[in-house]
C-alpha positions in Angstrom: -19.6 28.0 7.8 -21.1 26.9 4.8 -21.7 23.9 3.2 -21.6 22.9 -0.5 -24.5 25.5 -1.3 -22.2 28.2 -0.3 -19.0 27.5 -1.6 -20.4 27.8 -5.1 -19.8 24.8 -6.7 -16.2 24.0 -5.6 -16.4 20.9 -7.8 -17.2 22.7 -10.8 -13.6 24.4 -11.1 -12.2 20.9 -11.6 -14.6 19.5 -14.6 -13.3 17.6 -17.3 -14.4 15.7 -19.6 -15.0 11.3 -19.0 -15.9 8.4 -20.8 -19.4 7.5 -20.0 -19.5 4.7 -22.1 -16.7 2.7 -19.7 -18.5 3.6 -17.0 -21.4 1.9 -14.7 -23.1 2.6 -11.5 -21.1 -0.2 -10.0 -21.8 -1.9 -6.3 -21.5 -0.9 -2.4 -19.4 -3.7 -1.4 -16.8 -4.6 -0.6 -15.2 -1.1 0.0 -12.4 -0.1 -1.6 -11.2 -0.6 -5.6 -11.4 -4.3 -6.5 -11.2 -5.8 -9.9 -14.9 -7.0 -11.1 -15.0 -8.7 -14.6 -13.0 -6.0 -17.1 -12.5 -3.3 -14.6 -12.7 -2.2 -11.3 -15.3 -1.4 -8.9 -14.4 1.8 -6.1 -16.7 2.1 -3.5 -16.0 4.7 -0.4 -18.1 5.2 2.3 -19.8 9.0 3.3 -22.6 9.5 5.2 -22.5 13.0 5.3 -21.1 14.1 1.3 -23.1 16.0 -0.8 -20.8 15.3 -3.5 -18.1 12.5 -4.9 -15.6 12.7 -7.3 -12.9 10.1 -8.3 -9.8 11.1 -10.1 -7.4 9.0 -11.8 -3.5 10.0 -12.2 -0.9 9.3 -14.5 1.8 9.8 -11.9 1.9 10.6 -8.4 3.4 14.2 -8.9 0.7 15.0 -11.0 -1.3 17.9 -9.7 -4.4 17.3 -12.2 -6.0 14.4 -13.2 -6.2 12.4 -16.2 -9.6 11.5 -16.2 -12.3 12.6 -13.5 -15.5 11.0 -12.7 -18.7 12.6 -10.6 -20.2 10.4 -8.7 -24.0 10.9 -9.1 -25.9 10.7 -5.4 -29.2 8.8 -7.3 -27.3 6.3 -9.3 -23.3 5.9 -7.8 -25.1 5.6 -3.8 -26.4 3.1 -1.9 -27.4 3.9 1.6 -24.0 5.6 3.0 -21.7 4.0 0.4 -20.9 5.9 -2.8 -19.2 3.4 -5.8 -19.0 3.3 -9.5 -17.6 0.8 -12.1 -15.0 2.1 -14.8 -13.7 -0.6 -17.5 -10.2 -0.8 -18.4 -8.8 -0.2 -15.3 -5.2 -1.8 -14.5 -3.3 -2.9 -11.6 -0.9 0.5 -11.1 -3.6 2.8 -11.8 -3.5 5.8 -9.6 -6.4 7.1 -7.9 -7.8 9.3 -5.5 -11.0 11.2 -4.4 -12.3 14.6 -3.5 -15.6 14.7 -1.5 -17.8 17.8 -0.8 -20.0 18.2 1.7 -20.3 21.2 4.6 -17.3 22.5 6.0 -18.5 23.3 9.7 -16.1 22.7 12.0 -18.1 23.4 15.1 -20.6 20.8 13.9 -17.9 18.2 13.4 -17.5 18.6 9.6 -14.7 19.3 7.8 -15.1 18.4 4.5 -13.4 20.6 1.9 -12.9 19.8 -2.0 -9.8 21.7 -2.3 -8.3 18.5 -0.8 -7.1 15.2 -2.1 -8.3 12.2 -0.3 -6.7 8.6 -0.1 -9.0 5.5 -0.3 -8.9 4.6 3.4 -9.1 0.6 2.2 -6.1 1.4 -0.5 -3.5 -1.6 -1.0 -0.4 0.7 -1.7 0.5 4.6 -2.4 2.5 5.9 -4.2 4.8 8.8 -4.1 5.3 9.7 -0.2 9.1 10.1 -0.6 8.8 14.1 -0.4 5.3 14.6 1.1 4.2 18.0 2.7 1.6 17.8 5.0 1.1 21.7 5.5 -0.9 22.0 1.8 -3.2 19.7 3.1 -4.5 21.2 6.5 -8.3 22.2 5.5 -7.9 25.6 6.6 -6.1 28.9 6.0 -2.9 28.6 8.6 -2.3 32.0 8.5 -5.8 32.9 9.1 -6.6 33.9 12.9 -9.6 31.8 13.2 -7.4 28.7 12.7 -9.2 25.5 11.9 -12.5 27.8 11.7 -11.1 29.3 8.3 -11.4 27.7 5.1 -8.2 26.8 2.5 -9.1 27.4 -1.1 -5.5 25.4 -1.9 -5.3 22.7 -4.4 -3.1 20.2 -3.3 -3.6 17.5 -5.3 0.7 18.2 -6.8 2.3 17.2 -3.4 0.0 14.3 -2.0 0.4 11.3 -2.6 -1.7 9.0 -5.0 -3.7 5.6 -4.1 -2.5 2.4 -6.2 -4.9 0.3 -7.5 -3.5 -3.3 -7.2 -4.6 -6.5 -8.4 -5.8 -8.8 -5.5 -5.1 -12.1 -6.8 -1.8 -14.1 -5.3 -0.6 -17.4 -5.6 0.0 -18.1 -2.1 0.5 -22.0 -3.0 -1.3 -23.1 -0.1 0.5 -21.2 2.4 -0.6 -21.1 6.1 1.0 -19.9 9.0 2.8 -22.5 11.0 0.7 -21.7 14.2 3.7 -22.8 16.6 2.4 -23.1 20.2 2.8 -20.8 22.7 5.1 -22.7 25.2 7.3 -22.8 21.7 7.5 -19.5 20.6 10.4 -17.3 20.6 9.9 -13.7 19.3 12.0 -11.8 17.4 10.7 -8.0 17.3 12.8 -5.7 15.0 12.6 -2.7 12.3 12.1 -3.8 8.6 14.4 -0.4 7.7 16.8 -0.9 10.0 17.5 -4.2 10.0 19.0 -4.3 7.0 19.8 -0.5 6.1 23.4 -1.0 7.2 26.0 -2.5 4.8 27.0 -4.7 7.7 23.5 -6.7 7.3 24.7 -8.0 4.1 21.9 -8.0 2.0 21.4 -7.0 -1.6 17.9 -5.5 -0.7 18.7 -3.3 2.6 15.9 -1.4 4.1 13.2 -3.5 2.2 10.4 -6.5 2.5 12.8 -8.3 0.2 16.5 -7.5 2.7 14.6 -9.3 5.2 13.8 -12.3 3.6 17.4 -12.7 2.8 17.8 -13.0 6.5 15.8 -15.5 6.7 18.6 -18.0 7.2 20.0 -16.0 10.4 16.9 -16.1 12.0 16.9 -19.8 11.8 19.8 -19.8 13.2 18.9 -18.2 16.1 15.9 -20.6 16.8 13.4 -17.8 16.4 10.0 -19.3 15.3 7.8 -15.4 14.9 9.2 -12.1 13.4 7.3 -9.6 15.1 7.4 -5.8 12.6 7.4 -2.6 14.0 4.2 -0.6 11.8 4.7 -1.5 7.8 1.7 0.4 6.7 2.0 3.2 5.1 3.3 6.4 7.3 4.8 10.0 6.3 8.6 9.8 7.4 8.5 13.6 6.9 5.2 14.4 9.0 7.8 16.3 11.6 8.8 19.6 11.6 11.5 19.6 14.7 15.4 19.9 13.6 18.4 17.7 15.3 19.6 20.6 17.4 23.3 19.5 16.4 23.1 19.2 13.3 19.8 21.2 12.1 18.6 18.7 10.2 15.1 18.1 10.2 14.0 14.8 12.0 12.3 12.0 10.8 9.1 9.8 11.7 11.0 6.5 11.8 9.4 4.2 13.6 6.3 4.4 12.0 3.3 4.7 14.3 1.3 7.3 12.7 -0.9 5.7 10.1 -2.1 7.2 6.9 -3.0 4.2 5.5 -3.7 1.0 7.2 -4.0 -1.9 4.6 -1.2 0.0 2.6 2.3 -1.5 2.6 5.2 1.6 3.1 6.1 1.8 -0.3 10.0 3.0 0.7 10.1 -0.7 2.1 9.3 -2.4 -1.4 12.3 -1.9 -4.1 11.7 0.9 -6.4 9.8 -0.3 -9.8 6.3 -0.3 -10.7 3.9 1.3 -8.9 2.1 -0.6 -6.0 5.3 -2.9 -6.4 5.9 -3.1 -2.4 2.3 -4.7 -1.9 4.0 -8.0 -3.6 6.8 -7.6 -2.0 4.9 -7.9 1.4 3.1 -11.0 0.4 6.5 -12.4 -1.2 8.2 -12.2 2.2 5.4 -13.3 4.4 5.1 -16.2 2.1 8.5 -17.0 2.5 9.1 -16.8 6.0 6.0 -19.0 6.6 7.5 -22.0 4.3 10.7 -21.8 6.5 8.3 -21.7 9.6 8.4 -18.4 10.8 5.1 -16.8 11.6 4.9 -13.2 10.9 3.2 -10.8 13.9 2.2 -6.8 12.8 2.1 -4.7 15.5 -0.2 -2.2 13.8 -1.8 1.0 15.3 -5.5 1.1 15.2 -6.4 3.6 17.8 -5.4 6.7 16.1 -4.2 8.5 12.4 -1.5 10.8 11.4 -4.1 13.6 10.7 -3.7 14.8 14.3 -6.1 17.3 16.3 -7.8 19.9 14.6 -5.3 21.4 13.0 -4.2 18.5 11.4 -4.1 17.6 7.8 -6.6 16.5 5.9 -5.6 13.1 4.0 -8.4 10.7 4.1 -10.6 9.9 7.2 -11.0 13.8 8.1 -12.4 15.1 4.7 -14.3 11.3 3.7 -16.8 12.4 7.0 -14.3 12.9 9.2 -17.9 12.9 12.5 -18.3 9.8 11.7 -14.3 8.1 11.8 -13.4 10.2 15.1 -14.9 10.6 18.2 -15.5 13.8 19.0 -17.1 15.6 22.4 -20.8 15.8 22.5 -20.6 19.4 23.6 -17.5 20.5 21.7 -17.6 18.8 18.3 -14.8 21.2 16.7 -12.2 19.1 18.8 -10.7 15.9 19.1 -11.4 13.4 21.7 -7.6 12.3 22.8 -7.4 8.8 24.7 -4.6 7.9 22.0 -2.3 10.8 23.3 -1.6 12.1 19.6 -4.2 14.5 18.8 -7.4 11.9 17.4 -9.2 8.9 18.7 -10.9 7.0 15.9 -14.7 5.8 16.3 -15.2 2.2 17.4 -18.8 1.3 15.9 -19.1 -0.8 18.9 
């Protein structure tokens, strides 16, 4: 199947007009969006795009974009990494990309412009409450060729939207206490359900902020390291099963299925300004350090929550997705599987 040549200019359907005077070719590093004087510098890696585009949003249920910006290969690329500077830029901006390139399955490609893509180095996102993953599988799913077809399906309305926030943070000095090992005494538990129940006590439940009111308890019990099920950001609606009791649809709960990994789950931060739960994060490790408590992730690198090949497509897949996953010499259209959940991602090693 073709590549951008042959889908006629997917790009072009979404042109709109941009600033060009608040904008610059910006630098390749580091990745990610990062403030740099009086804006903010995105840079995405893509070996294999033909082209870039990054959209900015007003609000996360906004299905087109206030401002749009190509990406130009000869000025906005250096080497694999495609970046550009836009002035002005605030911590809460939304943001996400689209990138074209061929869509050839069998060849380990699957980019397609249809679909928005999160920054894979994003702080926060916003607006996962209600997401959908079926408008964001790359190919026609009632087609009978399957991941082999090609979705024309905009679904930039029901995904989510990247957060730009500001990295500076007044950690006062803070370091981990670094208790020894001999000393240590682990607590491991669920930031949701901690606290969810009124029984916890808390004015925060379910949040970064309800567990650092229990702070106090967990002195009590001696315990010198928290240790938190996955706080990056998931899709607690990624399932389609049904409580066969009660028919109600089921829910991912505890979290290990990444769509974002330096992204803090935004339904653990109290709801406010976008990108708020990032703070909150760094507010409760912060504080559980200066009552010396060490804070342990368990955090899942091995795999993402875009699955096997027919998966969605919400970041890694549609960036360059033969260069993030491994995939068999012989049979690049699938998924090598040692994680047991459908992908394996690439180890540069």
């Amino acid at each position: 199947m073709g590549g951008f040549a042959t889908k006629q200019n997917k790009l072009d359907q979404f042109e709109a007009p941009s600033e060009r005077g608040e904008i610059r070719t910006g630098f390749a590093m580091p990745l990610g969006a990062r403030s740099r004087g009086d804006g903010v510098n995105f840079a995405i890696f893509s070996r294999d795009a033909t082209r870039v585009r990054l959209e900015l949003y007003k609000s996360p249920q906004d299905a087109s974009p206030s401002k749009v910006i190509d990406l130009d290969p000869v000025r906005h690329r250096t080497g694999d990494v495609w970046h550009v500077w836009v002035q002005g830029i605030t911590s809460g901006q939304l943001f996400a990309y689209r990138i074209d390139g061929p869509y050839q399955p069998e060849e380990g490609h699957r980019f397609n412009v249809h679909k928005l893509l999160l920054d894979p180095f994003a702080t926060a996102i916003a607006g996962v409450g209600d997401w959908n993953f079926a408008p964001a599988r790359g190919y026609d799913s009632s087609s009978n060729l399957t991941d082999l077809s090609f979705s024309t399906v905009d679904n930039a309305g029901s995904t989510p939207k990247c957060v730009f926030t500001f990295e500076h943070f007044d950690w006062e000095a803070d370091l981990p206490p670094k208790h020894s090992a001999s000393d240590t005494i682990i607590y491991e538990t669920h930031v949701r359900g901690f606290t969810i129940h009124p029984s916890s006590g808390v004015a925060h439940p379910g949040t970064f902020r309800g567990l650092t009111e229990k702070i106090p308890y967990f002195q009590d019990l001696g315990v010198t390291a928290v240790e938190l099920m996955p706080v990056h950001e998931f899709n607690e609606n990624e399932l389609t099963s049904v409580n066969p009791i009660t028919g109600k649809r089921l829910k991912n709960y505890w979290g290990y299925n990444p769509v974002a990994f330096f992204a803090p789950k935004e339904s653990y931060g109290i709801p406010g300004t976008y990108g708020q739960q990032t703070l909150e994060f760094r507010d409760m490790v912060k504080a559980f350090h200066r009552a010396g408590i060490e804070i342990i992730l368990d955090v899942v690198l091995n795999h993402t929550a875009e699955g096997n090949e027919l998966g969605p497509t919400i970041c890694w897949r549609g960036i360059d997705n033969s260069i993030f996953y491994m995939l068999p010499e012989n049979a690049r259209r699938y998924y090598r599987d040692f994680s047991g959940v459908g992908n394996t991602l690439n180890d540069p090693d």
